[in-house]
N, C-alpha and C positions, 0 to 999 in steps of 0.2 A: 504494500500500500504506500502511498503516497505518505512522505516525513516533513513533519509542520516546524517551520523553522523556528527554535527556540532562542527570540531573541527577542526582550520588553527592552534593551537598552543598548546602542552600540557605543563604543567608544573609538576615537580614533585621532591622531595627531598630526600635525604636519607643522615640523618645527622652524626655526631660522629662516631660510632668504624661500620659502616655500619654493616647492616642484608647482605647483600647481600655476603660481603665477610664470615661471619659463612655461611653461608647458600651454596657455592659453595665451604668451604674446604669440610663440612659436605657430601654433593652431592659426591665429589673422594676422599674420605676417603682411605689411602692408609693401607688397611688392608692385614694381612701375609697370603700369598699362601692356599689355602686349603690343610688340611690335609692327605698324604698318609698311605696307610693301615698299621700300624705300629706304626705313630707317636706318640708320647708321649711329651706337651710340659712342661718343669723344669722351675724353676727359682732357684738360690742361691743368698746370699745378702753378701755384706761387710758393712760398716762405713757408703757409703755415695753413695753406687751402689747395683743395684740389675740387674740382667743378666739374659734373658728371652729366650731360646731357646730350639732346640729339642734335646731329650735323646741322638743321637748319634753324638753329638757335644759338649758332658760332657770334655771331655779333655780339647776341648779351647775355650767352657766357663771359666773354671775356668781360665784359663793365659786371656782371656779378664778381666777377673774382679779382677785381682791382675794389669794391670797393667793399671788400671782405679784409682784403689787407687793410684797408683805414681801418675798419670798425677795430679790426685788432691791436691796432695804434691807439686807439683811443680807449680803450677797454682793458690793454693788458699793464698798464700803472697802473689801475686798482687795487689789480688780482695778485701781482706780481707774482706771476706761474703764466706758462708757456706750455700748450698739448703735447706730449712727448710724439706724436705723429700727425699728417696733415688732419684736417676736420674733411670730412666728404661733406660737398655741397650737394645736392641733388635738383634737378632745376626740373619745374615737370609742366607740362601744360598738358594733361589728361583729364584735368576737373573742372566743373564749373563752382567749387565747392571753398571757397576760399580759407586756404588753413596752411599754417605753418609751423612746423614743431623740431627741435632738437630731441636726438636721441640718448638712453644713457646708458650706450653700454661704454665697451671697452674704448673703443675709437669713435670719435666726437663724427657727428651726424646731424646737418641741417638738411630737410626736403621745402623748397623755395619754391611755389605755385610761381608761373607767370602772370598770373591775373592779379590787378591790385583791385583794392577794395575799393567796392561800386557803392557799398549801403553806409553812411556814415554814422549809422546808430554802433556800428562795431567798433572801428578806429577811423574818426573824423579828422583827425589834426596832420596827415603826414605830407612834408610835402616830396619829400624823400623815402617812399615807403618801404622801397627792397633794404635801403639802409638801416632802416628803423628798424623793420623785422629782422635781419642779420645781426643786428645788436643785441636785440632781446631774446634769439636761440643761444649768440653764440657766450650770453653772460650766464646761460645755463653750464656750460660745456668748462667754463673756465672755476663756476662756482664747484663743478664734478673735479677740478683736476686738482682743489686745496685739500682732497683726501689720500691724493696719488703719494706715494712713495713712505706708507704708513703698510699697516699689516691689515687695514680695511681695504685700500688697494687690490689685494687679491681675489677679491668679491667684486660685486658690483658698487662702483664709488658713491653711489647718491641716491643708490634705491628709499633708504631710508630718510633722505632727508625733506621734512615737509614740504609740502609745495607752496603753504604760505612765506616759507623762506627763500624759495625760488624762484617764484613767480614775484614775487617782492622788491628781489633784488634785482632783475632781470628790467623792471619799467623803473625803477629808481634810475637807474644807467641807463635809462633813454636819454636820461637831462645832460647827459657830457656827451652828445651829440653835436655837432657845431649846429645845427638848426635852430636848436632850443626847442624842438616840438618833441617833447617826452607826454607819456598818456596820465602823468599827474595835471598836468596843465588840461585837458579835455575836460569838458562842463558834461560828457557821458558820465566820466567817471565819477567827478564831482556830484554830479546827479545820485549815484547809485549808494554812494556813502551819506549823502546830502538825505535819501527816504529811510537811509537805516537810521539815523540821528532820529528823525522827526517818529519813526516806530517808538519810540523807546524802550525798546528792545536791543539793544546794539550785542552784537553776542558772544557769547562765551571763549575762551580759548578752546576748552574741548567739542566743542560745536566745527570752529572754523580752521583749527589746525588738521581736519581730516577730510578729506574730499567727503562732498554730500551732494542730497537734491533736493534740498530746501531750498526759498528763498531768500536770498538772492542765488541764482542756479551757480554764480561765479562769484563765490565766498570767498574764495581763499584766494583771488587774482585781486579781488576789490580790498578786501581788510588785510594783504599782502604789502599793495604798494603803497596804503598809508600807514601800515606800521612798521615798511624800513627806512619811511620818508622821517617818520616821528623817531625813527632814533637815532638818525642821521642827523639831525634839525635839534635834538635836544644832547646829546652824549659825542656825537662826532664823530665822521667816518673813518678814523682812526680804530674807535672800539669797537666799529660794528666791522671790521673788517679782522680782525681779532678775535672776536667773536666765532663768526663763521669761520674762521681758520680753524681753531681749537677746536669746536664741535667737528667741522669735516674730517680733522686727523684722527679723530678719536674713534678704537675699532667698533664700539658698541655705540654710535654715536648716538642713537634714539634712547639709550641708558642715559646718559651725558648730558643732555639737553639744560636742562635746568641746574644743573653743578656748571657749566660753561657759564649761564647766564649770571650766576652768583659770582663766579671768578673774575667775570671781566667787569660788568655794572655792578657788585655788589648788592643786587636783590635778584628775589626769585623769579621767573619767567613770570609767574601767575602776577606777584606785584608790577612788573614792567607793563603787563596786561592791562591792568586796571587804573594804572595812570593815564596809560592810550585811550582808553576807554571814555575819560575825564577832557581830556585833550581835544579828540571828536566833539565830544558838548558843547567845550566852549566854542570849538572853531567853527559848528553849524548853528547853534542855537539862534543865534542874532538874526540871523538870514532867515531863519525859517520860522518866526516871528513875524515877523518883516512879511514875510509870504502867506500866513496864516491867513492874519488879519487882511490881507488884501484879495482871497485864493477867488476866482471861475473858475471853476472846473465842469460843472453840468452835473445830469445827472447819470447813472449808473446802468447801462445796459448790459454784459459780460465781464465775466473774470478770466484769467488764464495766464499759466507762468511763460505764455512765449507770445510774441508779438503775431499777431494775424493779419494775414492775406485778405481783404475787404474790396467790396464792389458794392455799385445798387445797379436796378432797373426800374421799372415803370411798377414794382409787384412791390418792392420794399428790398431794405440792406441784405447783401450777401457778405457772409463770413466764413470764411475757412476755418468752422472750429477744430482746436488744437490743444487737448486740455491734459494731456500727459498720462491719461487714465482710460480713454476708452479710443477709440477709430476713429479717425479724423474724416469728419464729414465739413459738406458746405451746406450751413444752414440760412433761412433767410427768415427774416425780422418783419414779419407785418403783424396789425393790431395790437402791437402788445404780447403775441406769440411767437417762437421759435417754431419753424416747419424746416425738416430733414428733406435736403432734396437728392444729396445721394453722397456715398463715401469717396474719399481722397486718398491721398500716399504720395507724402513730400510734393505738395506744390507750394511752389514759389510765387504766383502772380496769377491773378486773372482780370475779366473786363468782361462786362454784357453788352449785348447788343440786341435791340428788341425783335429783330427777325433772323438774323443770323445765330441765336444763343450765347451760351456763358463760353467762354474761352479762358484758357488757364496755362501756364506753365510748368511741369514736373520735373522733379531731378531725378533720374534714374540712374544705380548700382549698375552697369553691366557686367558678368562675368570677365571679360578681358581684361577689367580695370578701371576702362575709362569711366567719367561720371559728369551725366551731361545732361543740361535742360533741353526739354522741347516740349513743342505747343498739340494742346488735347483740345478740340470743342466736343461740348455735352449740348446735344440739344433732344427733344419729344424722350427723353430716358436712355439714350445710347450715347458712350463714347465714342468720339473719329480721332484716330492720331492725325495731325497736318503735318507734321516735320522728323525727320529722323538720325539725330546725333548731330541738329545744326547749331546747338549751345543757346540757344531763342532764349535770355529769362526775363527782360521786363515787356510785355505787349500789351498794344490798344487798336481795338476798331479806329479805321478811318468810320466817318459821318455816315456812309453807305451803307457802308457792313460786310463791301465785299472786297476789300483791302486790309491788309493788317501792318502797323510801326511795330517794330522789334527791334530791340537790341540784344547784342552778344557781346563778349569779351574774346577775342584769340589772339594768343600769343601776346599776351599782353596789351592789345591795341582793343580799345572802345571802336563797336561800330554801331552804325541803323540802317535798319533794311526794310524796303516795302515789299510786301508780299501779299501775292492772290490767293482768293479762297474761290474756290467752286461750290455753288451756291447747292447743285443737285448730290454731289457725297461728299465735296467738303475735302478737295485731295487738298494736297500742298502741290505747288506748281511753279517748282525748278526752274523752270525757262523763262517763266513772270516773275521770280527775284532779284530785285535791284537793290544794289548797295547805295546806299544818299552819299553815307558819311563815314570816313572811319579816322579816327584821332591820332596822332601821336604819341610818341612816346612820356606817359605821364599827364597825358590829358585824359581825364575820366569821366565816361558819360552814366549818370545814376537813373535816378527814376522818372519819367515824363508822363505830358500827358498833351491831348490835342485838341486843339481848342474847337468851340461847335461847328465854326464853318469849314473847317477843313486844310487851312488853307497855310497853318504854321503850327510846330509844337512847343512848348514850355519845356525844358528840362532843368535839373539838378545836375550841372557841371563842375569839373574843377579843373581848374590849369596849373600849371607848375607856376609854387610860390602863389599860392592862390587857395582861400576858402571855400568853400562849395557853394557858386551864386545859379542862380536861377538865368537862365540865357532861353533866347528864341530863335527858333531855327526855319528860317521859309522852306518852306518845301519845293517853293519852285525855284529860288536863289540859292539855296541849299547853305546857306553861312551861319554865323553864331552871332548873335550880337545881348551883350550884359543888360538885363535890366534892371537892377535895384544896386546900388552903387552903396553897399552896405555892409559892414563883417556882422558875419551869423551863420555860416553854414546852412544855406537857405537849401529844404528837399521837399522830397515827396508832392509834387507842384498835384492840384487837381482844378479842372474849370469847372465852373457851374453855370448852370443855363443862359445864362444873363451876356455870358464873355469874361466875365470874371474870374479870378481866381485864390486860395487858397491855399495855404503851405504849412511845413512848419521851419522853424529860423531860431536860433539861440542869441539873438540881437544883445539881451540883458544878461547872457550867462545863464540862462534856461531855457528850455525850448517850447515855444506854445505855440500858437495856432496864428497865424496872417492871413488879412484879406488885402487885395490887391487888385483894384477899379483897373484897367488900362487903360480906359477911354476918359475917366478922369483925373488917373492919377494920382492915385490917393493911397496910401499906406496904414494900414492901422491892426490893432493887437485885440483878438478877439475870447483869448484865453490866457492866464495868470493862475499858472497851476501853480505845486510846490514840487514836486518832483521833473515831469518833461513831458509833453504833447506833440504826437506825430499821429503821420496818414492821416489826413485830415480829408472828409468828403461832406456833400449835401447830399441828404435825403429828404426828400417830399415828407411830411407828416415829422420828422425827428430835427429838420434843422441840419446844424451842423455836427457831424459827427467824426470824434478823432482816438484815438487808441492811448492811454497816458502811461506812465511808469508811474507806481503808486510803489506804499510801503509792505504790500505781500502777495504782489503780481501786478502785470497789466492788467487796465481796465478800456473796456469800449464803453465811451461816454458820448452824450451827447447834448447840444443846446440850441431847443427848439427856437429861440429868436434870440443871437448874439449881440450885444449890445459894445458898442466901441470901445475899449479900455484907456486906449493910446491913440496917436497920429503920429507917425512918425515920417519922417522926411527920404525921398524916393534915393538922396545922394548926401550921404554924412561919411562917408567912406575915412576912417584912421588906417592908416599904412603903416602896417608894420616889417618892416626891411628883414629878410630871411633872405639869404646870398646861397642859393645853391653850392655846395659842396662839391667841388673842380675835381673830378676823379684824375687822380694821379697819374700819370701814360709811363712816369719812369719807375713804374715798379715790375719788376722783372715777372715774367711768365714765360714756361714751358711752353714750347711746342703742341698745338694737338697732337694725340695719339690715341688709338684707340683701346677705347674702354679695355682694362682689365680685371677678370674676378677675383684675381688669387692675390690682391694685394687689400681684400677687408677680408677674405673669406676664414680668419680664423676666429674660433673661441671666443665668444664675449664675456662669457663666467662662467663661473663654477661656483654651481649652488649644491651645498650638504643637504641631506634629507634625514628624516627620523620619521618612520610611520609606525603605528601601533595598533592592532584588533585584539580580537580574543583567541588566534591561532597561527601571529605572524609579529615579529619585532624585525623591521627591517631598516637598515642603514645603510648609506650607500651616498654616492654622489652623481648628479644633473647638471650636461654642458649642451648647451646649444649657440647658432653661428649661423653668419649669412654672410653675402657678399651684397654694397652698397645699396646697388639697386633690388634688392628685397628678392631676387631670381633664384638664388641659389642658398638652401636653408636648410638645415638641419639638426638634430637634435639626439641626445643619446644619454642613455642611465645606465649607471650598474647598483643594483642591490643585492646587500648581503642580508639574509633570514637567519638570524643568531639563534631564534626559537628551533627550528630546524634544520640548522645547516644547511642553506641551498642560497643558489645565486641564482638572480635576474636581471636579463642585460635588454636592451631595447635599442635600436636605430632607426632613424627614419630622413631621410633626406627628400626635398621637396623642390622642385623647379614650378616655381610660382605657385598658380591653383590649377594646373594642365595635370602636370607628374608628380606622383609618390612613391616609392618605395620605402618598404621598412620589414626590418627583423625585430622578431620578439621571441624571447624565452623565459615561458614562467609556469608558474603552477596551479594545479588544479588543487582543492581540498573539497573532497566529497565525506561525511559523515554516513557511516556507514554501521555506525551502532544500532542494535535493537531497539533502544527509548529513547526517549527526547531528550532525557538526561543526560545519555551518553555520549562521548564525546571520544570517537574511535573514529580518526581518519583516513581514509585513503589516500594518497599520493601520487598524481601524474603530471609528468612531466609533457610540456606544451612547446614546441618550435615552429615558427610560424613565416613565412614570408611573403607580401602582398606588394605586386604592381601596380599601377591604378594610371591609367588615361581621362582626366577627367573631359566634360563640354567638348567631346567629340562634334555636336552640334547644340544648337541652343536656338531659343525661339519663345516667342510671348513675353518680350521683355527682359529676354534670357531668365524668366520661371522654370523654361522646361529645359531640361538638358539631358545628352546620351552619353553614357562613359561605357569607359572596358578597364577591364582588370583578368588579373589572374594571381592564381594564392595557391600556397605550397606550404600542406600543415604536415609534422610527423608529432605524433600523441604514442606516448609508451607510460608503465605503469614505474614510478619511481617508488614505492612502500605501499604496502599491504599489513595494514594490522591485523592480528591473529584476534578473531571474532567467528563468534558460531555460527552466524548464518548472516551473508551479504542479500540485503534488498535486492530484488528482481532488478531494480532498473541499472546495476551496477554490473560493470563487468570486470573482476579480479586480474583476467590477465590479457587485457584487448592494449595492442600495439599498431598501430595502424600509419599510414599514408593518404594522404589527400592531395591532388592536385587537377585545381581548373581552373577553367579562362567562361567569362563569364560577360555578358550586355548589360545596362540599369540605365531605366529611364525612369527619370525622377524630374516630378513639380513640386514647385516651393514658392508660395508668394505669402511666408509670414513675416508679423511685423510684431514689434518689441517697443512697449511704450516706459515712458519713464519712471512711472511707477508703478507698475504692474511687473509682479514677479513672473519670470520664462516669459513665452510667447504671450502677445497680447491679441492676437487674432490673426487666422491663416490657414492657409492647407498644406497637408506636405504629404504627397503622393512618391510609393516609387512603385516600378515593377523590374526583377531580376531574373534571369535565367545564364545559369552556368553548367558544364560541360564537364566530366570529369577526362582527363586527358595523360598522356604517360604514364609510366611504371607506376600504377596508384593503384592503392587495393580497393578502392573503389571504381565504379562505371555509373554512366548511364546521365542521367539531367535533374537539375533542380530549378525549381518555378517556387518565388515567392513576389508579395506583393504585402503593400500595407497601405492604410490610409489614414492621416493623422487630424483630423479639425479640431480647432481653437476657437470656443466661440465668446465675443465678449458681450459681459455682461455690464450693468451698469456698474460705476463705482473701479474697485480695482479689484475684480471678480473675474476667472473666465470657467469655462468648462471645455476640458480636452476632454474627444473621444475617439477611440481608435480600433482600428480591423486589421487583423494581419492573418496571412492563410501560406502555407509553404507545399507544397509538394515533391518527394525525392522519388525517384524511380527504386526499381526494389534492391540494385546492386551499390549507389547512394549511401554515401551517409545520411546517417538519421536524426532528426532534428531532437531537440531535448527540450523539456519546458521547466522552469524553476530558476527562484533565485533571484536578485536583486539588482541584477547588471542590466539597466536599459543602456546604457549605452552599445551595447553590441547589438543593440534592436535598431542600432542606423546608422550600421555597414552595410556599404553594399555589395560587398562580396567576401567569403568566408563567415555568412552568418549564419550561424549552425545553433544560437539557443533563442530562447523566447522566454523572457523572465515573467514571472510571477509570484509577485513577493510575498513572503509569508513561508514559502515551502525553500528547499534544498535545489541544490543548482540542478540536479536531473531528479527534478518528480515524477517525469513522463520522457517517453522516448518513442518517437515512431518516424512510419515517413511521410506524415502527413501532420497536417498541425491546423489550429483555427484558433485564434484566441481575440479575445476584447477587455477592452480598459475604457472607464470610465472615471475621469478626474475631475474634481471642484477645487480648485487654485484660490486662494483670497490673501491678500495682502490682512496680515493681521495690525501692525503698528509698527511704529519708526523711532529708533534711539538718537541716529545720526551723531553721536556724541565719545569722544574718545578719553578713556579711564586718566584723568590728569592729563601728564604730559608721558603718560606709562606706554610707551608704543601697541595698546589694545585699545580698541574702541567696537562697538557697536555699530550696525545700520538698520537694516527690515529685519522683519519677523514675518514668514511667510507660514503659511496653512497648508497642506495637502489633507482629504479626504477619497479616497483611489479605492475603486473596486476592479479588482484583474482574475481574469475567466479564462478557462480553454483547456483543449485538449491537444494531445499527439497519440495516434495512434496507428499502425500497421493497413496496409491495403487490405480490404476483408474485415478487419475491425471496427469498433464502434466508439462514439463519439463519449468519451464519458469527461467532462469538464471536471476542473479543482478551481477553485476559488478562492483568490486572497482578499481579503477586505481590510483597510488600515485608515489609521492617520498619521500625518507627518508633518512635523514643524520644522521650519528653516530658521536657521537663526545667521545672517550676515556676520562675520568678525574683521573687524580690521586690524589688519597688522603693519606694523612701522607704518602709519598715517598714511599710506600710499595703497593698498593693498586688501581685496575683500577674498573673505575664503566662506565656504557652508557649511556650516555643522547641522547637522536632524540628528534628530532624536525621534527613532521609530516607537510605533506601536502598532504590532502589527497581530492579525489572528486571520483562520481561513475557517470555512465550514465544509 
């Protein structure tokens, strides 16, 4: 009969620099786009950089890599440390996703988008932006190198070091920039500390010293850079360089933390804390006083922690709700009600048109890497894609409905394009796209819009050594010319019926809401918030309606008849003189050459491991490694089982998301006692080797994709306890061979929200058939299939349900069902068990299998808070309730099901403030 897994508690560890976080960078390896037909990848080297990108972006590689050498002139008197090898730049125009991050492993790692920032609610002030950003990775990379040449060194340098001390110090050192545009000086940012003051709630150290997803969503970047600005500004950047030296050197340095703080400033971390704390009050309160007593703001239609994508039409407001807990749909706002008009996935921009329909912009993951907006209209209940990988992300109807303005960013260069729609299926039509305009280098085109008659557009521009002003574009003249002769970072322009228009501008040092007459001229302020006002639009029945930054999310407000606050004058313009930065021509650089792998391709660390259950003490050591561009990556353990004397070794090498290959050798423990109580196990030894061809093809957004593989198992019995009689589904002395090649086609369109534990709603289909082939003491085919839905519910609720059915021919191995490993339930190939928790890892054996799962997922509560300055902290507390069904049984035989019924709670840990791991604690029974 079937043996009920006796287990009310597990226990289990994973100690020091965790396997589990190598093991999950190693898994989303973020490797560069697959190559097009053409490509060619270079690298050329200076002093102390070397710049990795493709042949037709030889021009600005080289102006990357000249003014990498400044940034490090300017940045290495602080540090005084030098990278013991060049930093890899990586220059990539494969996204329309704007982001840039230093890496930390062994060798210093910048990846540089081409694209500069179009949306200025992110970073509004740069006029020099590849410089700024190169500043601010590479003060990571230098703050990583004050640990080198210690006995933490041998580890990973910076893993543990908080990110509020990182990202802190990394925008402090914007300010020894020669521009003077560092992101303390930014009224965003001022803004965002400006609503935490006015909460009065400013928070805690163990709150913001550990990454989280409260708000503010960017805790520890905000209450970073004003508290290395505050100790720089009150103690001196002599001690705070001191500081961070002494902690970095130190091998246990998240032990250290607070003994550093006392050795250099003579008080505790917590005290330094709550002086800062003190400091914010006085230096917001006056202002936000000041702003109280004077506040418009309107009234309150949505809440949501991320800023939304908004339209109207002639029916009432569209909003792309976005609420981090359930499926992002577009809803619309009439009478006083919310009506669902249908779901989303990452759109960026939309616009209606009252015959033509809603029109939208999405960014799409594709498998090869790239990551690119294009344009969707939804009209009568069906989607039509109109464009395919043409990076389209802000659009607007022309007045007709049967033309469309877009913009894109490539390669760095702002453009606008008019394009046709076919009015009967709505294609996109190639041969009818015209470029108007495309800017130069560091001239950036933001957000527009087109005025009623057709006949010019308004944009949000900015030019080198220039704020973002609002400029008008004829469409038939096709030039720019300024219209409000004013510093404010003037965006998000919309017209309103009239000819008129609206914006939002930081004129005072906060951003609120402007109107703007053309035809008379006139300038005036129609919101006086206390936090910032953007996307501002008219709607019939609501007024004007703008999106605000408040103190525990954005808000959609609105004010049904805005009343004038200000008048302000069309031309007050103050010049403030910022002298581009002369990129140096006499700093020496290499020759192109081409790209080589084998000069990042070693070791980034070496992480110890300690795991523990109740039939394994295992120690051992975790090193994994890539080569610059993310292509070539690999990973490898050995552990030693001191409980049982036995070793497990694991390799896996991975060329992008195409190829994998990997060996493993480990163990089986099958219980094989009479009672529940007993604890007599069996012992087989596992060797395993798996090729894998992933996205042979791909289709539907790249949802569905076809792989091959092939795997090569040999299973022999390594100990046999001496017991009276072995359960039926055991076999004493089976040694066997496995080997096949194998097809899977697999769809996957889930999606994962931000506070919803696992998937937050989606399907995930495969279907496999494999071959068995060569000397194998096996023959014959196996067919499995499964199908996984996530459905959500309100709240942060979802419910997975799932079918899975196998069948093996009768000279096949045979499938097993028990036990507690889902993860081998999504391989696709070499999957030979079907767990069912509650029972023994083979409570059933046949060649045929059927099983169901039914789960209720709920987010139970949130600590988000880290034990002192004790490198452990807290995050979610999640819920499972899981019922798991099914059989295997023999051709000829009958279906007879086992059933596991459980709960399970997850409990998030943080380690060294960077770092979340899960511990459950099961309870589980079957009937």
């Amino acid at each position: 009969m079937a043996k009920k897994l006796n287990l009310t508690a597990r226990f289990s560890c994973l100690f020091l620099l965790l396997t589990f976080y190598a093991s999950s960078l190693f898994a989303d390896v973020n490797f560069v786009a697959w190559d097009k037909e053409g490509d060619q990848w270079l690298q050329q080297t200076s002093e102390h950089f070397s710049v990795n990108y493709l042949k037709v972006h030889q021009k600005d590689a080289t102006q990357v890599l000249k003014i990498a050498e400044q940034v490090h002139q300017q940045l290495q008197p602080f540090f005084k440390v030098t990278l013991p090898q060049r930093t890899e730049i990586i220059l990539l125009d494969s996204t329309d996703n704007l982001r840039g991050n230093a890496s930390t492993l062994e060798y210093g790692e910048i990846r540089l988008l081409m694209s500069p920032p179009s949306n200025i609610n992110n970073v509004e002030i740069e006029d020099d932006w590849i410089r700024l950003f190169l500043a601010h990775e590479y003060s990571y990379l230098l703050q990583m190198q004050l640990g080198q040449g210690t006995w933490r060194g041998l580890f990973i340098s910076a893993e543990f070091t908080p990110e509020l001390l990182l990202e802190g110090m990394a925008i402090y050192l914007e300010k020894n920039n020669h521009l003077k545009t560092d992101r303390l000086s930014s009224s965003n940012l001022n803004m965002q500390m400006r609503m935490q003051v006015f909460s009065g709630q400013l928070l805690d150290l163990e709150k913001v010293i550990i990454k989280n997803r409260e708000w503010p969503l960017a805790s520890t970047y905000i209450y970073g850079a004003y508290f290395i600005n505050y100790l720089a500004k009150t103690y001196g950047e002599e001690k705070l360089l001191q500081f961070l030296e002494n902690y970095s050197q130190s091998l246990f340095s998240y032990l250290r933390l607070n003994n550093e703080t006392i050795r250099v400033y003579d008080k505790t971390f917590l005290t330094l804390w709550e002086e800062f704390r003190g400091y914010l009050n006085n230096e917001f309160n006056e202002e936000i006083q000041t702003l109280t007593a004077n506040k418009v703001e309107g009234e309150l239609l949505l809440t949501s922690p991320f800023i939304q994508a908004i339209t109207n039409n002639e029916h009432g407001l569209l909003v792309n709700k976005v609420t981090g807990e359930d499926r992002h749909q577009i809803q619309q706002y009439q009478q006083g009600k919310w009506q669902v008009i249908t779901a989303t996935n990452q759109l960026r921009d939309m616009d209606s048109h009252p015959e033509t329909g809603l029109m939208t912009t999405r960014y799409i993951d594709y498998v090869d890497g790239h990551q690119y907006n294009d344009i969707f209209l939804y009209k009568q209940g069906e989607w039509t894609r109109l464009s395919e990988r043409k990076r389209f992300k802000n659009i607007r109807f022309m007045p007709d409905g049967k033309k469309i303005l877009a913009s894109r960013i490539v390669a760095g260069l702002s453009e606008l394009w008019l394009l046709d729609i076919n009015h009967d299926n709505a294609v996109y039509k190639p041969e009818n796209a015209q470029r108007l305009w495309q800017g130069k280098r560091n001239m950036i085109l933001g957000e527009f819009d087109i005025d009623p008659s057709g006949q010019f557009v308004v944009a949000s521009l900015k030019h080198p050594l220039s704020e973002w002003k609002l400029a008008k574009f004829d469409l038939t003249e096709r030039h720019w010319e300024t219209m409000i002769e004013q510093n404010g970072h003037e965006n998000s322009p919309k017209f309103l019926a009239d000819g008129s228009l609206v914006f939002s501008a930081n004129y005072t040092g906060i951003s609120n809401i402007y109107h703007l007459d053309l035809a008379q001229s006139t300038l005036e302020q129609w919101t006086n918030v206390i936090g910032g006002a953007f996307q501002p639009l008219w709607q019939e029945g609501l007024g004007l309606v703008f999106q605000s930054y408040d103190q525990e999310s954005y808000m959609i407000r609105h004010i049904e008849a805005p009343e004038v606050i200000a008048r302000l004058p069309l031309s007050n313009l103050q010049r403030h003189e910022k002298p581009l930065v002369d990129i140096d021509n006499n700093i020496t650089l290499s020759e192109p050459s081409p790209y080589s792998t084998w000069e990042t391709i070693q070791p980034h660390s070496w992480l110890p491991v300690l795991y523990v259950d109740e039939i394994r003490s295992l120690v051992g050591l975790n090193t994994y490694g890539g080569d610059a561009l993310g292509r070539h990556n690999y990973e490898a353990y050995a552990l030693w089982d001191a409980q049982n004397q036995l070793a497990s070794y694991m390799f896996e090498y991975r060329y992008d998301n195409r190829w994998s290959l990997a060996f493993l050798q480990d163990y089986k423990f099958i219980n094989v006692g009479l009672e529940q109580t007993d604890h007599e196990y069996q012992i087989s030894t596992n060797q395993t080797y798996v090729l894998q061809r992933n996205h042979l093809f791909s289709a539907w957004e790249d949802n569905l994709s076809l792989h091959a593989g092939a795997s090569m198992s040999f299973e022999s019995l390594y100990y046999q306890p001496e017991v009276e009689l072995i359960p039926v589904n055991v076999d004493a002395t089976s040694e066997a061979t496995e080997v096949t090649m194998g097809l899977a086609l697999t769809f996957d369109n889930q999606e994962f929200y931000l506070n919803v534990p696992a998937v937050g709603w989606g399907h995930y289909y495969d279907f496999t058939f494999e071959e068995n082939i060569l000397d194998s003491d096996f023959s014959g085919q196996k067919y499995q299939t499964q199908w996984r839905a996530t459905w959500d519910l309100p709240g942060r609720v979802t419910i997975l349900t799932r079918l899975a059915a196998g069948y093996a021919s009768e000279d096949a191995k045979k499938y097993t069902l028990g036990g507690n490993n889902l993860k081998n339930e999504m391989s696709l190939f070499d999957r030979n068990s079907q767990a069912i928790r509650g029972y023994d890892d083979i409570a059933q054996l046949g060649q045929i299998y059927a099983t169901q799962r039914f789960e209720v997922n709920t987010w139970l509560g949130r600590f988000e808070r880290n034990w002192g300055l004790f490198p452990l902290g807290m995050g979610d507390i999640a819920g499972t309730f899981f019922v798991d069904s099914g059989s295997a049984w023999d051709v000829g035989g009958n279906y007879k099901p086992i059933t596991g019924v459980g709960a399970q709670v997850q409990i998030e840990f943080k380690l060294g403030y960077n770092y979340l791991t899960d511990h459950s604690r099961l309870r589980l029974w079957h009937r």
